[in-house]
Every structure is written in C-alpha cells, then in structure tokens.
N, C-alpha and C positions, 0 to 999 in steps of 0.2 A: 195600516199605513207602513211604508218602507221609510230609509233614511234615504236620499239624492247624495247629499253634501254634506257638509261641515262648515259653516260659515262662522266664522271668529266671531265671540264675544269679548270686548276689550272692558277692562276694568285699571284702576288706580292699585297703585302695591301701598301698604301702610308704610310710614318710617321704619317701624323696626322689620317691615321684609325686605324693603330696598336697602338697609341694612347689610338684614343677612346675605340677600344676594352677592351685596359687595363683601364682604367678609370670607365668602365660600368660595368665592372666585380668584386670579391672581395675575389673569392680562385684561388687559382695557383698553382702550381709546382715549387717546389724550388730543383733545382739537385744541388749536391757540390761532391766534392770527398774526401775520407781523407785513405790514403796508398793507397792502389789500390783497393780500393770498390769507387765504386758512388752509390750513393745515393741520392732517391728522397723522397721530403717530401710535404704532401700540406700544402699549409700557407696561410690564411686570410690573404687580404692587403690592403692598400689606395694608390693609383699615387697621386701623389702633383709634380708637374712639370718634373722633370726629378728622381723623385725617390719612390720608392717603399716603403709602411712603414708597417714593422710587429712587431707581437711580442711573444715571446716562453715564454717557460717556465726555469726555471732555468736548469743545467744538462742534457739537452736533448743532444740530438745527435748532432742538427744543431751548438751547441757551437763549435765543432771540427774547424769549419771554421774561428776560430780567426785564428789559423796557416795559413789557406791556406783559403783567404776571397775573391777566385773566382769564382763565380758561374752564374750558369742558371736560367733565370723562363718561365715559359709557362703558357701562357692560352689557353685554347679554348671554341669555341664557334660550337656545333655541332649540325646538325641538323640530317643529314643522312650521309652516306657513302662518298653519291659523293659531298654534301654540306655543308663545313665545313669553319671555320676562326680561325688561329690560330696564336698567336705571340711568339716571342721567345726575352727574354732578357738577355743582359749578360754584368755580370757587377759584381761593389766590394762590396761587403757586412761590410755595418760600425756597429758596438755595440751602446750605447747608455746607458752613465753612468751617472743616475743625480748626483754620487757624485762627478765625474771630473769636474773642472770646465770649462773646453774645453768644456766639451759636454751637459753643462746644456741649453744654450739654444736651441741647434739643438734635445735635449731631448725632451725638453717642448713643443716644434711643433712640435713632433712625436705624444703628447699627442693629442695637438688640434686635427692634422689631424685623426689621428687612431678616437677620438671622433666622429670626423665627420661621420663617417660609424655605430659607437655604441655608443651613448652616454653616457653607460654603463661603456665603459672600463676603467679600473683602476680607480673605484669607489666600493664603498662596498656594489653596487650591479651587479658587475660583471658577465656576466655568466662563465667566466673562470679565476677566480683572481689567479689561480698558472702561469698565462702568464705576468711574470712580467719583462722580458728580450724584452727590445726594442731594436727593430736593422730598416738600412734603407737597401736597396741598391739602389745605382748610375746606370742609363740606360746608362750603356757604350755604348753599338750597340744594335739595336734596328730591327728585324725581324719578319717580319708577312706574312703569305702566306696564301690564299685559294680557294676552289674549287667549282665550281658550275655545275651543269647537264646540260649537253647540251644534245640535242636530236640527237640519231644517226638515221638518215632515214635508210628504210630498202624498197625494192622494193615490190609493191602492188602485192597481185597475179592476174595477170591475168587470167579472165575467161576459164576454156577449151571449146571451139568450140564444136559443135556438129559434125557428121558425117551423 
C-alpha cells in the first residue's frame, strides 16, 4: 500500500499542554466585543500561573473592555494544514493602576513578570514606551485542541497480467 494524503487527526491538548503552549509562546490574540463589533487584537504576553500579563498603550481600542472586561485569547502553534496546536482562553481582563492602592502590588508583578520576557519594558529603553497600560487576564477556562496527519492508505495497484 502507498500513502495518497494525510488527513488530520484532531485530538484535545490536556491542561497542563495547553499550559505549556501558553507559556512557550509570547503573542496571541485577544478577541473582546464592544456593541456589536468583536474585535481581535494581537497582544504580547507572559503566563505566570493562572494569568496572562500584557500591556497597551493608552486610548487604544482594547480600553473599551473596562465596560465589558470578557474576553478571548488564542494561540497557536502551526506547522501545516493538518498539523497544528492551538489553545483558547477565556476569561476577565483586570487594568492595572500603580496609582490605586489596590492595585500597586499586583501592578509591580506585572512589572517583574512582563520583565521577565523583556528586560527592556517600562525602562527608558523600551522598545515600545507608549505601552504603558498594564492589564492581566484570569484563565477562567482553559481550551486547547490539535491536529495531526495521519496516513490515509490507499490500495497498491496491481500489476495488469499479460494475455
């Protein structure tokens, strides 16, 4: 028997691979809605346990979501068509005001961690100092699926016979 194709076998990712995916990875997809548009944004990130840490720019778009602070993220990891890994999270998106005092020290571990990834950020050699809107979100539920090629057999041809 020859192989034809490769037809995707899709499977579930366990928590702790959709985990790591998020963990290994460091842009995503951030869906939110605001009226009746949704909207996807990519966003540089860091996983630190159960939460996602980014960070915007002042008056962007993604601010809309202090009203409505429920959203999506996505990553993936793609190799080809039928080979792919991808996670999906959804969950509440919190701001991050060092002048609140609620939020100074969940602020200042967004610093660390976010550092963790650039050492750069929110230093005055930034490579993007107009991102100065730190937000986390919480993995409320946590989804990851992907697919791998399986080989579809296909029957050999047989010889034709002589006469």
């Amino acid at each position: 028997m020859t192989t034809a194709r490769k037809a995707p076998s899709f499977y579930e990712l366990s928590r702790d691979d959709a985990l790591a995916l998020l963990a290994r990875n460091r842009v995503g997809r951030l869906a939110f809605s605001f009226h009746d548009r949704v909207d996807i944004e990519p966003i540089s990130y860091v996983l630190s346990d159960d939460w996602l840490y980014a960070r915007t720019s002042p008056g962007t778009k993604l601010t809309v979501v202090q009203h409505h602070p429920w959203v999506a993220f996505e990553v993936d990891e793609v190799r080809s068509r039928t080979e792919w890994r991808s996670v999906v999270v959804h969950g509440t998106i919190y701001f991050l005001d060092p002048k609140r005092e609620a939020d100074r020290a969940a602020y200042d571990a967004a610093v660390h961690i976010l550092r963790s990834a650039d050492a750069d950020a929110l230093t005055s050699a930034d490579a993007t100092p107009q991102r100065q809107v730190l937000f986390r979100i919480h993995v409320d539920d946590l989804v990851g699926k992907g697919a791998t090629p399986t080989p579809t057999p296909t029957p050999t041809p047989t010889p034709k016979s002589g006469r």
